[in-house]
N, C-alpha and C positions, 0 to 999 in steps of 0.2 A: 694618184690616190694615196694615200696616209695609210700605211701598214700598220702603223704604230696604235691607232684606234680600235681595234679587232682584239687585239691584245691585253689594252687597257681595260674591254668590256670584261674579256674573257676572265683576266684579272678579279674584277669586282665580283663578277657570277663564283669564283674561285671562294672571296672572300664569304658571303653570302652561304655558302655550300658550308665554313666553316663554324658560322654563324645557328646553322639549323643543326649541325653536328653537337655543339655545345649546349645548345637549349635540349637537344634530347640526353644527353649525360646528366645535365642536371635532373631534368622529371625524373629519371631512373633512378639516378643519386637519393632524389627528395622522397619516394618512393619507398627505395629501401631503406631509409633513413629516419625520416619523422613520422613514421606512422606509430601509433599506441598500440598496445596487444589488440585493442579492437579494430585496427586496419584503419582509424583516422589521423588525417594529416591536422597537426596538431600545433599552433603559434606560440612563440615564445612563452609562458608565464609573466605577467604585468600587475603589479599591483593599483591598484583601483582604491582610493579612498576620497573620502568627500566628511565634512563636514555637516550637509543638508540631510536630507531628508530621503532620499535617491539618487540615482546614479543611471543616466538615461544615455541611450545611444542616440545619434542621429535615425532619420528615419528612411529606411533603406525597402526601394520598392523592386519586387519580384514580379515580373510580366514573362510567364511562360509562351504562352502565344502558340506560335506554329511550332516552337521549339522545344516544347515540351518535354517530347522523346528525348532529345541531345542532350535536354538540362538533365532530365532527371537520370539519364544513363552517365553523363558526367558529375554533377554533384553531388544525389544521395543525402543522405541526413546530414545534420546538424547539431554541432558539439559543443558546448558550452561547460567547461569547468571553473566549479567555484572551491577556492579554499580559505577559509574563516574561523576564526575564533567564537564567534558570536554566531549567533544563528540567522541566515541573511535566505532570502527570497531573489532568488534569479527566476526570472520571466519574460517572454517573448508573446505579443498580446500585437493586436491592430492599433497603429500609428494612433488613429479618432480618438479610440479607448482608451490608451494611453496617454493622451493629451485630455480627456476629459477627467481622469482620475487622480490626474497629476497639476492640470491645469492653473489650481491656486496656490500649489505646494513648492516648498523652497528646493531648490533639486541642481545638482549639477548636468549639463550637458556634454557631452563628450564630443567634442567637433574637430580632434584632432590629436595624431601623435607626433613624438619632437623627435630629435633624429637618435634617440636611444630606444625609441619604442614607449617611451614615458606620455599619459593621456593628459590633454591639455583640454578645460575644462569652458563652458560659460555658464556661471551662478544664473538663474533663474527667481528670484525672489517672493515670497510668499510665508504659507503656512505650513501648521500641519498636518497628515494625509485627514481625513475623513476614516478610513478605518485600514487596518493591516491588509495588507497585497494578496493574502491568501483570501477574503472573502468576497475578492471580483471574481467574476464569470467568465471576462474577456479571454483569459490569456489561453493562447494556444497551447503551448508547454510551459512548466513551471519546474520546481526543484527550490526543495525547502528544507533547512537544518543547517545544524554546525559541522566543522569539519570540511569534509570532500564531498560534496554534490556536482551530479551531472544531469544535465535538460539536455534531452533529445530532443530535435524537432526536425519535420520532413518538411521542406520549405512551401508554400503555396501564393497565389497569387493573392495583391495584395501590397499595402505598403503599411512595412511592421519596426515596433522597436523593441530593442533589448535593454532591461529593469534591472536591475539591482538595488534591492533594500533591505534594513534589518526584518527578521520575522514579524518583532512587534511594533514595523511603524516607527524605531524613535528615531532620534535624530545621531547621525555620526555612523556614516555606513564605511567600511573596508572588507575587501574581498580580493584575494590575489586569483586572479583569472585568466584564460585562455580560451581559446575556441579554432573552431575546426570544423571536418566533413568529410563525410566519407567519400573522395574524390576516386569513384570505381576507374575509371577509364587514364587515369595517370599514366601506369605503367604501359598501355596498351600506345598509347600517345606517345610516350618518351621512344619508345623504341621503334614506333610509326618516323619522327623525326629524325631519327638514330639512322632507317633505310636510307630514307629520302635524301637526307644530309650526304651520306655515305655513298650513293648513285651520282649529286651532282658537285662534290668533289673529287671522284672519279673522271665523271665525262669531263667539265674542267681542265683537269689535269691534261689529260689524253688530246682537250682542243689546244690548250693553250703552248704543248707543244710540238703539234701539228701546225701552228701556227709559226713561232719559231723558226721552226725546220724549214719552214716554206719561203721565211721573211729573210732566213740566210743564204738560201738557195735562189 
């Protein structure tokens, strides 16, 4: 029989133990570390500019389901900071809505960032809006003005996007932005991993050598 394989496993579960150790440091870390005076976890600052007419996210769909409790006991609202010179319109409205209102209008897409965090775009071509962003109905949250606005919003089912335009519709939108959520259950997590991690780099330990001692003996 192969003593040497017992070892080997014991080894990887070892590894694995240091692995669940590390991601709970971090949550904690992240935890005590990027949250804002209002307790949310809050992403780099990104400046956002476009030439068009808007500034669209992908469209990002929420299916609570059975999981409802766990979502909303893990995520919690939803943070969006905008900071502007100009007076710009950030809103989050239904994916339909937003593609009906936007639908002919010249608009950049956001379908991705490069490896600095910088948003890589696809032009969308057309015209201009039909009327400023604030006299739709659709949007679920909004936040409107110069300077520092913030849109809350408590997520719901659905599949939604996030807007970015000038107050008045024209064209040549910039907005240095961030967003976030108030992620309640992080630290309760981090330090959940932190036990767990912490029990099976213990036993670990304690097998691999028991193991050893056995494989010498």
């Amino acid at each position: 029989m192969n003593r040497t394989a017992p070892v080997i496993g014991l080894a990887v579960a070892a590894v694995v133990a240091l692995a669940v150790l590390a991601a709970g440091v971090g949550l904690v870390a992240v935890h005590q570390t990027q949250r804002d005076a209002d307790g949310f976890l809050m992403s780099p600052t990104q400046d956002f500019s476009s030439p068009t007419y808007a500034i669209v996210s992908k469209s990002a769909n929420i299916d609570k389901g059975a999981g409802e409790r766990a979502l909303d006991t893990f995520l919690g609202d939803v943070r969006i900071r905008s900071k502007s010179v100009r007076p710009v319109f950030v809103g989050i409205g239904p994916a339909a809505a937003v593609d009906r209102y936007l639908g002919g209008v010249e608009r950049d897409v956001v379908h991705d960032l490069d490896n600095n965090g910088n948003p890589r775009y696809s032009t969308r071509p057309g015209s201009e809006p039909s009327a400023p962003p604030e006299r739709e109905t659709f949007w679920a949250a909004s936040a409107t003005g110069p300077g520092e606005q913030t849109l809350e919003w408590d997520p719901e089912d659905g599949n939604w996007r996030a807007v970015v335009m000038n107050e008045d519709a024209s064209r040549g939108v910039a907005s240095d932005l961030s967003i976030g959520a108030k992620l309640e259950s992080v630290l309760w997590f981090g330090l959940g991993l932190l036990a767990i991690g912490a029990v099976l780099a213990a036993a670990s330990t304690l097998a691999i050598t028991a193991a050893v001692r056995k494989r010498g003996g």
